[in-house]
TORKOLDREN-408963 format. One record per residue: residue number from 1; residue in one letter; chain; x, y, z of N, C-alpha, C in turn. Coordinates in steps of 0.05 Angstrom, whole numbers, plus 32768, in hexadecimal, padded with zeros to 4 digits. Example, Ala and Ser with C-alpha at 12.3 -4.5 7.8 and 13.67 -1.06 7.14 Angstrom:
<sites>
site num = 1 | residu = a | chaine = A | n_X = 8108 | n_Y = 7F8E | n_Z = 809C | ca_X = 80F6 | ca_Y = 7FA6 | ca_Z = 809C | c_X = 8108 | c_Y = 7FBE | c_Z = 809C .
site num = 2 | residu = s | chaine = A | n_X = 8101 | n_Y = 7FD3 | n_Z = 808E | ca_X = 8111 | ca_Y = 7FEB | ca_Z = 808F | c_X = 8102 | c_Y = 8001 | c_Z = 809D .
</sites>
This chain:
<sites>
site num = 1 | residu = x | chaine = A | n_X = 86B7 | n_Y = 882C | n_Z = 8E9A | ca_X = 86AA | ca_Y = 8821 | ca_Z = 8E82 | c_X = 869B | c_Y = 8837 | c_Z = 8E75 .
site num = 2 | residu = x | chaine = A | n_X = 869C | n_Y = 8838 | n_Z = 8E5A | ca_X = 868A | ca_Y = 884C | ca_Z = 8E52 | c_X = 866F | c_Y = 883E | c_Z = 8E40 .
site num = 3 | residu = x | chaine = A | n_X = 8664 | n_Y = 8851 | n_Z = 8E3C | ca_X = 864E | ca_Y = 8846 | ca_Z = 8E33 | c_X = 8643 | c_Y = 8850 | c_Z = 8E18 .
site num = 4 | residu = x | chaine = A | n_X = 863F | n_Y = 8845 | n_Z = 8E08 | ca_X = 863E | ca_Y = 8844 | ca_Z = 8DE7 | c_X = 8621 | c_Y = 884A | c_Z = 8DE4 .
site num = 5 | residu = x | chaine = A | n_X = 861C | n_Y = 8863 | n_Z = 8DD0 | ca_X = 8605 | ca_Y = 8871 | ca_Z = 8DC1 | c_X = 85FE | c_Y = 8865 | c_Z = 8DA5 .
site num = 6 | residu = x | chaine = A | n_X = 85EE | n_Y = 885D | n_Z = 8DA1 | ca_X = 85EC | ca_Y = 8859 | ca_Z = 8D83 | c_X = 85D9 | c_Y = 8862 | c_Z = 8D73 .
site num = 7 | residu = x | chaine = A | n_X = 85D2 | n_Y = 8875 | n_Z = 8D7C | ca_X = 85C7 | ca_Y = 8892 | ca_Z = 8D73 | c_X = 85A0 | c_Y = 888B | c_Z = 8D7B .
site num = 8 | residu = x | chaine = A | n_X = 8592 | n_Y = 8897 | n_Z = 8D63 | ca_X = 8579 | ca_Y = 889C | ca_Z = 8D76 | c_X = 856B | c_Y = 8881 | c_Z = 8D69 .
site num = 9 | residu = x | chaine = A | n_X = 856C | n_Y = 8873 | n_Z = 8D57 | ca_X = 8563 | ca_Y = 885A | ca_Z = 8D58 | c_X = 8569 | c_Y = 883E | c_Z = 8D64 .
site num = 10 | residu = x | chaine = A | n_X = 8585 | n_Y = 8845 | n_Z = 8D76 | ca_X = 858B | ca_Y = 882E | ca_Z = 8D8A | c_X = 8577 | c_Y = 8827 | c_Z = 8DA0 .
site num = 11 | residu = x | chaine = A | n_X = 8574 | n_Y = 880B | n_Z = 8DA7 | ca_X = 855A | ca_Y = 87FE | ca_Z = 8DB5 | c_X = 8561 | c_Y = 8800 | c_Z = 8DCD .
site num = 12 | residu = x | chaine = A | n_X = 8587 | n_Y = 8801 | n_Z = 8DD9 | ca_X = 858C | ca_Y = 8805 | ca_Z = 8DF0 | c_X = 85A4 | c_Y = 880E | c_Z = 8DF1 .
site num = 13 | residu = x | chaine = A | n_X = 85B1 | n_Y = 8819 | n_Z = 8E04 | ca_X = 85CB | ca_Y = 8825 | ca_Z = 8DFF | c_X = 85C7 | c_Y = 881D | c_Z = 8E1E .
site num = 14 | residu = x | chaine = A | n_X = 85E4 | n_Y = 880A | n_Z = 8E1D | ca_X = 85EE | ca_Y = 8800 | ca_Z = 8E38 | c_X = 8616 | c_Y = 87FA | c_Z = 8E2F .
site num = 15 | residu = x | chaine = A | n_X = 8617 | n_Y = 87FD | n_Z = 8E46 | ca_X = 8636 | ca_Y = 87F4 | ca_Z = 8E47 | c_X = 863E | c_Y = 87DA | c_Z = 8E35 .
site num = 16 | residu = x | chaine = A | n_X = 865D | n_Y = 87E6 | n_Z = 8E21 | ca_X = 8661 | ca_Y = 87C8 | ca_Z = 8E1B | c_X = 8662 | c_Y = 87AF | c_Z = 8E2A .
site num = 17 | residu = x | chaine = A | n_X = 8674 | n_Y = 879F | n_Z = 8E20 | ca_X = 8672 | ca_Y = 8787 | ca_Z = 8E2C | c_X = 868C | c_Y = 8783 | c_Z = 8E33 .
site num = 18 | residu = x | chaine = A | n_X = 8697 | n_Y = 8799 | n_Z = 8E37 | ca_X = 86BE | ca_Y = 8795 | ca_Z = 8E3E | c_X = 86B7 | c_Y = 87AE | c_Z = 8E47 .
site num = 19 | residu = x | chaine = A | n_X = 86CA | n_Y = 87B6 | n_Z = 8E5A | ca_X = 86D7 | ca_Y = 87CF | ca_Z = 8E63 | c_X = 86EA | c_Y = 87DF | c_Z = 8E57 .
site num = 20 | residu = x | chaine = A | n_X = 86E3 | n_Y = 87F4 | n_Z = 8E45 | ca_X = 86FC | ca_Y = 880A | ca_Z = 8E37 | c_X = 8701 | c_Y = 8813 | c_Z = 8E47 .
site num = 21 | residu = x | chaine = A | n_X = 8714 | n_Y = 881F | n_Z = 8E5A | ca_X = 871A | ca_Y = 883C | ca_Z = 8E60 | c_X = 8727 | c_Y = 884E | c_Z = 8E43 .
site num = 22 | residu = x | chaine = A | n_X = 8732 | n_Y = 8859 | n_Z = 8E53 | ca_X = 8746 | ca_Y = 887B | ca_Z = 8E33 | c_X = 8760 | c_Y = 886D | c_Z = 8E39 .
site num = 23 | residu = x | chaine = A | n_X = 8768 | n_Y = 885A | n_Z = 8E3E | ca_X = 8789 | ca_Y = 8850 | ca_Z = 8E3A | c_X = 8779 | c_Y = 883C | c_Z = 8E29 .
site num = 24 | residu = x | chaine = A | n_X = 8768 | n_Y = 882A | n_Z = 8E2C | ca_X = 875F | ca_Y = 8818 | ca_Z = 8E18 | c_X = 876C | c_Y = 87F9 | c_Z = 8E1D .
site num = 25 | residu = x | chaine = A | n_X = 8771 | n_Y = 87FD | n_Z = 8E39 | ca_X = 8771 | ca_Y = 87DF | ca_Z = 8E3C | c_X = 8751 | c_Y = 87D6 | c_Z = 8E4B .
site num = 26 | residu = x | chaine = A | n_X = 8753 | n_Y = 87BB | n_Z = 8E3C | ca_X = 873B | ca_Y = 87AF | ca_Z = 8E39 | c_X = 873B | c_Y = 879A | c_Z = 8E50 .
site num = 27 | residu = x | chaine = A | n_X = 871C | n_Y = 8795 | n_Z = 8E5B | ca_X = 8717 | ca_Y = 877D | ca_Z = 8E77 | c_X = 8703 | c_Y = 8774 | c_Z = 8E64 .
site num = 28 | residu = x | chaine = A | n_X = 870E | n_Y = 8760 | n_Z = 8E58 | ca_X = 86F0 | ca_Y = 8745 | ca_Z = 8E4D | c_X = 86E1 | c_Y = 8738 | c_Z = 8E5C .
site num = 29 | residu = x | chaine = A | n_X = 86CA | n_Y = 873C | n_Z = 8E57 | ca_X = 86BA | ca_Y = 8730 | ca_Z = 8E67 | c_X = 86B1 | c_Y = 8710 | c_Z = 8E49 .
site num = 30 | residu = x | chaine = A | n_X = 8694 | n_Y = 8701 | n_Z = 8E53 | ca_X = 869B | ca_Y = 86F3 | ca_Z = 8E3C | c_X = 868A | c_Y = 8700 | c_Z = 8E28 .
site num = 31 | residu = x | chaine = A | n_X = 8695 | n_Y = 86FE | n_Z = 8E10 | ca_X = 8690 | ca_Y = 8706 | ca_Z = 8DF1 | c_X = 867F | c_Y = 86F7 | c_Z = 8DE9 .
site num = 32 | residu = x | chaine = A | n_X = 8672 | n_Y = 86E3 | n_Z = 8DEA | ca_X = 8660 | ca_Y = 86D4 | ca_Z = 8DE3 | c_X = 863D | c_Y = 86D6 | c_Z = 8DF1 .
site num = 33 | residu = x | chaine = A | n_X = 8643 | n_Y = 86EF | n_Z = 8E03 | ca_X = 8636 | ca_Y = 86FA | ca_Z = 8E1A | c_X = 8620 | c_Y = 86DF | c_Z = 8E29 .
site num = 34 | residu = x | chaine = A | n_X = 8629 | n_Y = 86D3 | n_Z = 8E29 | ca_X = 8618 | ca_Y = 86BB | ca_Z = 8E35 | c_X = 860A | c_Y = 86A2 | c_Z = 8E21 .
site num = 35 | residu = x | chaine = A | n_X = 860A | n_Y = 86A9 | n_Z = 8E09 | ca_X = 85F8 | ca_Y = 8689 | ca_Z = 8DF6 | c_X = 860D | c_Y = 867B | c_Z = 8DF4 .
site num = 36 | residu = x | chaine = A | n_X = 8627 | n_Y = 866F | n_Z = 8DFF | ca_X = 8636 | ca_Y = 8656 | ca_Z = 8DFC | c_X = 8633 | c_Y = 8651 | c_Z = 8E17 .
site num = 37 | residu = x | chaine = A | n_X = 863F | n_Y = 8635 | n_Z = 8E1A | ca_X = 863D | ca_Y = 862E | ca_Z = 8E32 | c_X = 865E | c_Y = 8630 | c_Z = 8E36 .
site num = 38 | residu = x | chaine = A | n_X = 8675 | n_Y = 8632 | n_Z = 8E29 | ca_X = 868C | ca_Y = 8642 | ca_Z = 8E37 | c_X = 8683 | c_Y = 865A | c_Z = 8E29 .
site num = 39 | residu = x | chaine = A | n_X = 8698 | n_Y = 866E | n_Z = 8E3C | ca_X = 8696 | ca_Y = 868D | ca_Z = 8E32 | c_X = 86B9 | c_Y = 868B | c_Z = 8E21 .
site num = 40 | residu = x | chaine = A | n_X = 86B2 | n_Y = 869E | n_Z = 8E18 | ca_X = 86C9 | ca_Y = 86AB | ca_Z = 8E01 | c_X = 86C8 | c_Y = 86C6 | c_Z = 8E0D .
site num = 41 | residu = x | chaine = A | n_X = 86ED | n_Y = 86C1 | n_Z = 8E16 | ca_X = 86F4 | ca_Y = 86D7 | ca_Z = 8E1F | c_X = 870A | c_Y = 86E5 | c_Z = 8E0D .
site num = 42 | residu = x | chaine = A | n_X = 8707 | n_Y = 86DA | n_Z = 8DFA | ca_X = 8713 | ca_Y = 86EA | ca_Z = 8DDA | c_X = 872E | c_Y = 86E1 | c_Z = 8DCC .
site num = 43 | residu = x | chaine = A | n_X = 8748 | n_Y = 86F1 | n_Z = 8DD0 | ca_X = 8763 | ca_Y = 86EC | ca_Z = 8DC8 | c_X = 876F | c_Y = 86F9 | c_Z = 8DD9 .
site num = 44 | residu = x | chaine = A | n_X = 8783 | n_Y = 86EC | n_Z = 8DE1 | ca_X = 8797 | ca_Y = 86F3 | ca_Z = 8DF7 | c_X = 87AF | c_Y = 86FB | c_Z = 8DE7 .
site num = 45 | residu = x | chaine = A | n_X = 87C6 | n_Y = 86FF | n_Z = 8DF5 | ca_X = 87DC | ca_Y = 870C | ca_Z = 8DE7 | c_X = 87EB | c_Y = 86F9 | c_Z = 8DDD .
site num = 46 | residu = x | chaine = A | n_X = 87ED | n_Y = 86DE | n_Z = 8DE9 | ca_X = 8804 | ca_Y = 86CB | ca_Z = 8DDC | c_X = 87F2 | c_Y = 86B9 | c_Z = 8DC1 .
site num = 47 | residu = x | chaine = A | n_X = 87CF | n_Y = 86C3 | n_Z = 8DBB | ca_X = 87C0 | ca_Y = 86B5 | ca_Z = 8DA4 | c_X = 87CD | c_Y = 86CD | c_Z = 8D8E .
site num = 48 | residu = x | chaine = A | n_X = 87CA | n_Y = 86E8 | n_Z = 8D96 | ca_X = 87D3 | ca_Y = 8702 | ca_Z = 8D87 | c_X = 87F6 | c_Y = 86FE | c_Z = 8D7A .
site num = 49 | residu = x | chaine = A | n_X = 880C | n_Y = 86FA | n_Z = 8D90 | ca_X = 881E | ca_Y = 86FC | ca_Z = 8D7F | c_X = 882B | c_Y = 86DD | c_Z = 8D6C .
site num = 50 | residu = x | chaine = A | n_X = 8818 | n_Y = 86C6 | n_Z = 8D72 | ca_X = 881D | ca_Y = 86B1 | ca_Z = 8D61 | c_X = 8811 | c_Y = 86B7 | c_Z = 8D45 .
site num = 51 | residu = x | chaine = A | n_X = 87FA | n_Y = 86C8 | n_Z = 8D47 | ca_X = 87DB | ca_Y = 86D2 | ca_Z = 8D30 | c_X = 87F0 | c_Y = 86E0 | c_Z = 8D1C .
site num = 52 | residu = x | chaine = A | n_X = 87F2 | n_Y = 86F4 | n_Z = 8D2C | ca_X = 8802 | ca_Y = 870D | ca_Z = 8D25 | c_X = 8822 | c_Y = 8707 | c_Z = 8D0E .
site num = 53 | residu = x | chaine = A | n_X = 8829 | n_Y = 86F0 | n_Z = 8D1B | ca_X = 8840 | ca_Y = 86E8 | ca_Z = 8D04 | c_X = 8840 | c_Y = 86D7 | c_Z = 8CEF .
site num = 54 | residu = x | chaine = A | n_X = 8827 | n_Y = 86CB | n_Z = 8CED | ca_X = 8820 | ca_Y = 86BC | ca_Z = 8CD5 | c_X = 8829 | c_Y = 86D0 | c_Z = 8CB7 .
site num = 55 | residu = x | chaine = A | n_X = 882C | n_Y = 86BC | n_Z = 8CA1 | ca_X = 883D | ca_Y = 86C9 | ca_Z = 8C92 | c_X = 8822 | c_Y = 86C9 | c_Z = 8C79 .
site num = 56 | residu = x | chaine = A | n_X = 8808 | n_Y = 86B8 | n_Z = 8C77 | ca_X = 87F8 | ca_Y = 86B8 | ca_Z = 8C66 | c_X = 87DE | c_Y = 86CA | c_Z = 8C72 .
site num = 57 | residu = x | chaine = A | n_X = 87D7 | n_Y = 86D7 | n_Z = 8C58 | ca_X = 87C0 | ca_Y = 86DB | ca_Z = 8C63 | c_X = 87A7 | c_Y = 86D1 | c_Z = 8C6A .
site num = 58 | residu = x | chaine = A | n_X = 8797 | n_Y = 86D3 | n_Z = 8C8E | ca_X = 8789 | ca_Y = 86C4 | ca_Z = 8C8C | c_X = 8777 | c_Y = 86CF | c_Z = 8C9D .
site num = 59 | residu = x | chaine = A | n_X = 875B | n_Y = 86CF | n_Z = 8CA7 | ca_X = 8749 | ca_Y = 86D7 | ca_Z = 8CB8 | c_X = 875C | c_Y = 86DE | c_Z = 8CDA .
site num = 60 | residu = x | chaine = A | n_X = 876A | n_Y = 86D0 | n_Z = 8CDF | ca_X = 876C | ca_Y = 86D3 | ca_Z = 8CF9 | c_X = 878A | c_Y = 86E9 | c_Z = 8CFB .
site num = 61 | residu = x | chaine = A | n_X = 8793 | n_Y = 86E9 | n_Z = 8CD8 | ca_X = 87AB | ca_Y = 86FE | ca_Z = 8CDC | c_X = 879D | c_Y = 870E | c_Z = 8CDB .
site num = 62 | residu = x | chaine = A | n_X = 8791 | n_Y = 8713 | n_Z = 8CC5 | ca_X = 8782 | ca_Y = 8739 | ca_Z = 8CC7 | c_X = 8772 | c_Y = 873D | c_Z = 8CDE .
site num = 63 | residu = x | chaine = A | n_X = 8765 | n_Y = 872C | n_Z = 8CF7 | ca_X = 875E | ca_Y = 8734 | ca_Z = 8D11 | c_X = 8782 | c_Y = 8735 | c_Z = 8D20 .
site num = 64 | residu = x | chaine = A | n_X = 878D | n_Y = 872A | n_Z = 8D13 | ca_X = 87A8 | ca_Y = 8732 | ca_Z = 8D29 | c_X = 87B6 | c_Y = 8745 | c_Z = 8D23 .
site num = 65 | residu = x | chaine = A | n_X = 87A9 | n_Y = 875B | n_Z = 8D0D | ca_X = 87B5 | ca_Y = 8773 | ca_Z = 8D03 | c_X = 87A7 | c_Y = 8786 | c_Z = 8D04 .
site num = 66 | residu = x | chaine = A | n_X = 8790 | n_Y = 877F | n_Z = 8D13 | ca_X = 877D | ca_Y = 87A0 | ca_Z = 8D13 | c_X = 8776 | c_Y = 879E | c_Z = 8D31 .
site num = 67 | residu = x | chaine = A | n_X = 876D | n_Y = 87B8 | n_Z = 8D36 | ca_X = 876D | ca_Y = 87C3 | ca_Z = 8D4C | c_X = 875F | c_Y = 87B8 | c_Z = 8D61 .
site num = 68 | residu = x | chaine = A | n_X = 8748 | n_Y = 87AD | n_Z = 8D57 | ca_X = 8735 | ca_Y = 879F | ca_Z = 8D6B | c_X = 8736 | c_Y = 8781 | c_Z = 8D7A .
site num = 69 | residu = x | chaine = A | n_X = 874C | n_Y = 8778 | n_Z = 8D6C | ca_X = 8750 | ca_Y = 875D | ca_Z = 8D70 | c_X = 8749 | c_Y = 8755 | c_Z = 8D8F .
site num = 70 | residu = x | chaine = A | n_X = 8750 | n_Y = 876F | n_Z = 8DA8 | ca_X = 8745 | ca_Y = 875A | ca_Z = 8DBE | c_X = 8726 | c_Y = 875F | c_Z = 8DC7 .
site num = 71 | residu = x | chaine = A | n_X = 871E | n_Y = 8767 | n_Z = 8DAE | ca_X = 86FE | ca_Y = 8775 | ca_Z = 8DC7 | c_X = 86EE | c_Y = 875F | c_Z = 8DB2 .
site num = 72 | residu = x | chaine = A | n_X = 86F5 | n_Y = 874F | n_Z = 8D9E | ca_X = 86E0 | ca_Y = 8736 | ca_Z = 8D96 | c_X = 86E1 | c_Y = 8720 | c_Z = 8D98 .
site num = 73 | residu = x | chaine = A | n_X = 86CA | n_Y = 870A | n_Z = 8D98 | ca_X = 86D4 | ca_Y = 86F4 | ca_Z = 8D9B | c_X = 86E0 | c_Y = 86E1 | c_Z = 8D8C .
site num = 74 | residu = x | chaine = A | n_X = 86EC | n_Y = 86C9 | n_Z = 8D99 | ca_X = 8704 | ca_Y = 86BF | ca_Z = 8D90 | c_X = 86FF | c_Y = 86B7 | c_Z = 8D6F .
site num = 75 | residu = x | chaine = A | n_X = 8702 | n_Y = 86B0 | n_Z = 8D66 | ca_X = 86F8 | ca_Y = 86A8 | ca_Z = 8D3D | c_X = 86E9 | c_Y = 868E | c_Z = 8D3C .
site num = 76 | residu = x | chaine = A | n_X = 86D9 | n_Y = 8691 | n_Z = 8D2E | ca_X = 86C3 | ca_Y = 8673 | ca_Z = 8D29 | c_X = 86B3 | c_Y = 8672 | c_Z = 8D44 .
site num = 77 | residu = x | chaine = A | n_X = 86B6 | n_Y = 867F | n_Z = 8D56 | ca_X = 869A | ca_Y = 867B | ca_Z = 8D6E | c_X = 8683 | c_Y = 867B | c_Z = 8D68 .
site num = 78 | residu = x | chaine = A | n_X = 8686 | n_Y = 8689 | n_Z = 8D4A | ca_X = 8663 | ca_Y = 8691 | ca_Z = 8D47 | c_X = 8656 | c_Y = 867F | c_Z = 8D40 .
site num = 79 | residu = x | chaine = A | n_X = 8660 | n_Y = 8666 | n_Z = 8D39 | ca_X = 8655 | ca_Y = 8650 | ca_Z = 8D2B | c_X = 8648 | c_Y = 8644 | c_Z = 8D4C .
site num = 80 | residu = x | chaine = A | n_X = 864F | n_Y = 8643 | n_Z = 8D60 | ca_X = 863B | ca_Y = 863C | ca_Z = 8D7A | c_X = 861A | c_Y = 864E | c_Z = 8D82 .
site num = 81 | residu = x | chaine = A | n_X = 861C | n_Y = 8662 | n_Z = 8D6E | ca_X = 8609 | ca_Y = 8676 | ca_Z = 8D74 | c_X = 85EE | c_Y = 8670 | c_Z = 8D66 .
site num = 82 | residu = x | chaine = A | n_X = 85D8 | n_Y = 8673 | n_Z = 8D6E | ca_X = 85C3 | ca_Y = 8673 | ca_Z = 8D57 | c_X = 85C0 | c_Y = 8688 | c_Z = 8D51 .
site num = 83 | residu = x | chaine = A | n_X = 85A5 | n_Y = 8694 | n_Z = 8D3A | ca_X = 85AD | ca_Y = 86B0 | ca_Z = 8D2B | c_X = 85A4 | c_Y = 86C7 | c_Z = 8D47 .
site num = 84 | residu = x | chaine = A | n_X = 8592 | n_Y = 86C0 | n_Z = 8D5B | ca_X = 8591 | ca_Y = 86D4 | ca_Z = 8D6E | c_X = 85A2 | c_Y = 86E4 | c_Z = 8D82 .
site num = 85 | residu = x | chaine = A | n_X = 85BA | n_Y = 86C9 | n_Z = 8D86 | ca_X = 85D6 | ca_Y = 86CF | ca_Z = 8D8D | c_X = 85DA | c_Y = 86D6 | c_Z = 8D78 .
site num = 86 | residu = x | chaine = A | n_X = 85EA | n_Y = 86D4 | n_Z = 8D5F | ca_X = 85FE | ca_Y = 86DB | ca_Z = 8D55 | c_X = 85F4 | c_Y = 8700 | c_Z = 8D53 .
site num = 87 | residu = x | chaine = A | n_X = 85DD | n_Y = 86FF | n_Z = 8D4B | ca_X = 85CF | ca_Y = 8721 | ca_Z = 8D51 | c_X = 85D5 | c_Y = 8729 | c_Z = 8D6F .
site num = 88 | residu = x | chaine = A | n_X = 85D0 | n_Y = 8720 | n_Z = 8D81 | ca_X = 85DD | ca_Y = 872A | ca_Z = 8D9A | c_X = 85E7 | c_Y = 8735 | c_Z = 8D9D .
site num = 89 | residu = x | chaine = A | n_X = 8608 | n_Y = 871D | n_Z = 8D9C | ca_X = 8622 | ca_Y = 871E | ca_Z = 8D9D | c_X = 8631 | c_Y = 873B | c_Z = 8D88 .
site num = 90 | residu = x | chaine = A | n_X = 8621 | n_Y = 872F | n_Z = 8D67 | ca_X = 862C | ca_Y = 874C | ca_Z = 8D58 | c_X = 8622 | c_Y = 8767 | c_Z = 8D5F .
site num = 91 | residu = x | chaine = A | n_X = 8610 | n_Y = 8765 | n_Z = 8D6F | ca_X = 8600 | ca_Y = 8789 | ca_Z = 8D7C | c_X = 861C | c_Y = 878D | c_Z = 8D8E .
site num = 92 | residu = x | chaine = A | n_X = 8623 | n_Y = 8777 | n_Z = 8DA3 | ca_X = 8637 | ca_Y = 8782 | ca_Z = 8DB4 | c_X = 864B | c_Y = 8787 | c_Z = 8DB4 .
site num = 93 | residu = x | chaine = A | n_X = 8655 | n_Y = 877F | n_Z = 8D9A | ca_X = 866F | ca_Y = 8779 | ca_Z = 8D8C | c_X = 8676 | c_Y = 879E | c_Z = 8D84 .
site num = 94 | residu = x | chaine = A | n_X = 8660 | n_Y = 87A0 | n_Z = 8D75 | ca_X = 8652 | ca_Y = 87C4 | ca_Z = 8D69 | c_X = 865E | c_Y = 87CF | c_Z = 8D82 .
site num = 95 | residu = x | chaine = A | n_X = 8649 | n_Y = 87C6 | n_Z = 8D9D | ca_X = 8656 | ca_Y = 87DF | ca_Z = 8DB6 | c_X = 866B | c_Y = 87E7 | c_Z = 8DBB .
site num = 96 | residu = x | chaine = A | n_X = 867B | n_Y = 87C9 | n_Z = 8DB6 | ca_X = 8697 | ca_Y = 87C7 | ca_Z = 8DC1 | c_X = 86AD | c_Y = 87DA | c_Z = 8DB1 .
site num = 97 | residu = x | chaine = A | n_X = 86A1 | n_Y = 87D3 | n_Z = 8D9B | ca_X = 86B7 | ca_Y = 87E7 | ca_Z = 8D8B | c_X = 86A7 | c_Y = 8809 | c_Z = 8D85 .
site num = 98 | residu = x | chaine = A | n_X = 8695 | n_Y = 8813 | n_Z = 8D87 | ca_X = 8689 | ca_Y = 8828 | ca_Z = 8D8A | c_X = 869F | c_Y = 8831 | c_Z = 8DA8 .
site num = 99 | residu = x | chaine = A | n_X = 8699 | n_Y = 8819 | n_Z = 8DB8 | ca_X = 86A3 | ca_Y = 882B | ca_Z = 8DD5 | c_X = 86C8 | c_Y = 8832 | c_Z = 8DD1 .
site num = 100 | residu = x | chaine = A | n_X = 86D3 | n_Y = 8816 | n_Z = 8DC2 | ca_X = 86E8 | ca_Y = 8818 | ca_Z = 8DBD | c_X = 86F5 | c_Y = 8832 | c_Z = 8DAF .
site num = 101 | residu = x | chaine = A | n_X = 86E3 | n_Y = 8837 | n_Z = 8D97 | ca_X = 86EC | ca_Y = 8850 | ca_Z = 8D85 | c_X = 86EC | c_Y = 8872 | c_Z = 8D8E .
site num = 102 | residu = x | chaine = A | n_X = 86D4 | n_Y = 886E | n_Z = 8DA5 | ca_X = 86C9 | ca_Y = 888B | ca_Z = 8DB5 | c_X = 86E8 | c_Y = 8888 | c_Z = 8DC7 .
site num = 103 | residu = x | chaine = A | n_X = 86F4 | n_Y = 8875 | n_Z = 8DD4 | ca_X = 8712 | ca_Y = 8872 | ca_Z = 8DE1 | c_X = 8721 | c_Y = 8879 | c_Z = 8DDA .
site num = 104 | residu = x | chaine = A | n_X = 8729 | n_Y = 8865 | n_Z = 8DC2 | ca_X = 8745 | ca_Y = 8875 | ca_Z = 8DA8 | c_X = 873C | c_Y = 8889 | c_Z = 8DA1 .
site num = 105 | residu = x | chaine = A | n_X = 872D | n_Y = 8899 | n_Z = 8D96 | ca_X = 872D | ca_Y = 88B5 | ca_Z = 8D96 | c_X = 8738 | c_Y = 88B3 | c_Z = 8D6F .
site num = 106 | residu = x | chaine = A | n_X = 8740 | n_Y = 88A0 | n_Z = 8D66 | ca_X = 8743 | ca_Y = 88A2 | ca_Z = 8D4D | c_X = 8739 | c_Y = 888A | c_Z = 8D3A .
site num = 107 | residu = x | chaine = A | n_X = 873F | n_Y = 8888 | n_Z = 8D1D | ca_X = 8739 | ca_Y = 8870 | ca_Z = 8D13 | c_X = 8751 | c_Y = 8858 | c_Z = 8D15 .
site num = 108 | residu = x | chaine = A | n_X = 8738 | n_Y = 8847 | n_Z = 8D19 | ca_X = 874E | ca_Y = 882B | ca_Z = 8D21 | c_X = 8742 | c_Y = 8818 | c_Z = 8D05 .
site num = 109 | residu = x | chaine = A | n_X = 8748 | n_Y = 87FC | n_Z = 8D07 | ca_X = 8745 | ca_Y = 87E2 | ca_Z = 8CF5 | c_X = 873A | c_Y = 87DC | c_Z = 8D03 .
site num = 110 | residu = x | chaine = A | n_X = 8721 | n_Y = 87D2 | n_Z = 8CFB | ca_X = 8713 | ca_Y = 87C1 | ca_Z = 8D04 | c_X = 8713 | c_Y = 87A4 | c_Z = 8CFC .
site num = 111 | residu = x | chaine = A | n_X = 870F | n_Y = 8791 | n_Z = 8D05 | ca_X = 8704 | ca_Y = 876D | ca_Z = 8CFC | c_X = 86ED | c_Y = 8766 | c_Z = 8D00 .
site num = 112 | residu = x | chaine = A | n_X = 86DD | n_Y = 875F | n_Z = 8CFC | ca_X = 86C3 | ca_Y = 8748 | ca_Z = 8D0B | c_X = 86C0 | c_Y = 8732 | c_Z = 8CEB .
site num = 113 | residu = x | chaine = A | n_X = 86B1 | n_Y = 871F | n_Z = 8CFA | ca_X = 86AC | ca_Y = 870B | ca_Z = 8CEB | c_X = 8692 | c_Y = 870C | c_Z = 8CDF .
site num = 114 | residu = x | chaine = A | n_X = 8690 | n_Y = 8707 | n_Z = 8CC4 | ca_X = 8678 | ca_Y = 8716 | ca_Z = 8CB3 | c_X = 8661 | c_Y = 870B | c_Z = 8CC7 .
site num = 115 | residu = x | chaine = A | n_X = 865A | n_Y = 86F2 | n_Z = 8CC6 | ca_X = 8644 | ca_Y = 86F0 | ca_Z = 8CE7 | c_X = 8632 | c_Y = 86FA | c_Z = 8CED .
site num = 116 | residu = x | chaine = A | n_X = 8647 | n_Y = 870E | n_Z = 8CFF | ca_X = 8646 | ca_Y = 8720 | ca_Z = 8D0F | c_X = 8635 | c_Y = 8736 | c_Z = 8D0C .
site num = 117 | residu = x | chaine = A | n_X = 863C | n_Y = 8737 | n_Z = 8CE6 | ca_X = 862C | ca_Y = 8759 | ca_Z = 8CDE | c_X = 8610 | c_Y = 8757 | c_Z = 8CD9 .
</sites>
């Protein structure tokens, strides 16, 4: 697991909330990091290639077309969050793809749900 910097005004620098290694396959842990009472363990591959072939454009194609699609959580979760979660959740969301991007080594697409930011 690596562990994500967010320079000298970050309040803590701890490990995301998924495991990157440098191949970049991902271990979800839950994405919702604990304020639901189920966890969200994100999108799996058979939610990705049904997403992925939709013919209109829509929120859940352009997460099924960019890079991050498995390190967030699943779409509309955020509406279970109050604003302390949804701040949480979007700080971890930040790690995840900070840790994700220090992995790929290049630029990727990103998604998140406005929420989040």
């Amino acid at each position: 697991s690596q562990q994500a910097h967010l320079g000298k005004n970050c309040r803590k620098c701890v490990p995301p909330q998924c495991d990157v290694d440098v191949q970049l396959t991902i271990t979800p842990k839950d994405f919702l990091i604990g304020y639901t009472r189920e966890p969200d363990f994100g999108n799996d591959e058979s939610w990705h290639s049904r997403t992925a072939s939709l013919q209109m454009i829509t929120t859940q194609g352009c997460l099924a077309h960019s890079d991050t699609w498995q390190i967030v959580p699943s779409l509309k979760r955020y509406r279970e969050l109050n604003s302390k979660g949804r701040d949480e959740v979007g700080e971890a969301i930040g790690r995840r793809f900070a840790a994700f991007l220090v992995a790929r080594g290049k630029p990727a697409v990103l998604c998140i749900e406005k929420p989040y930011l």
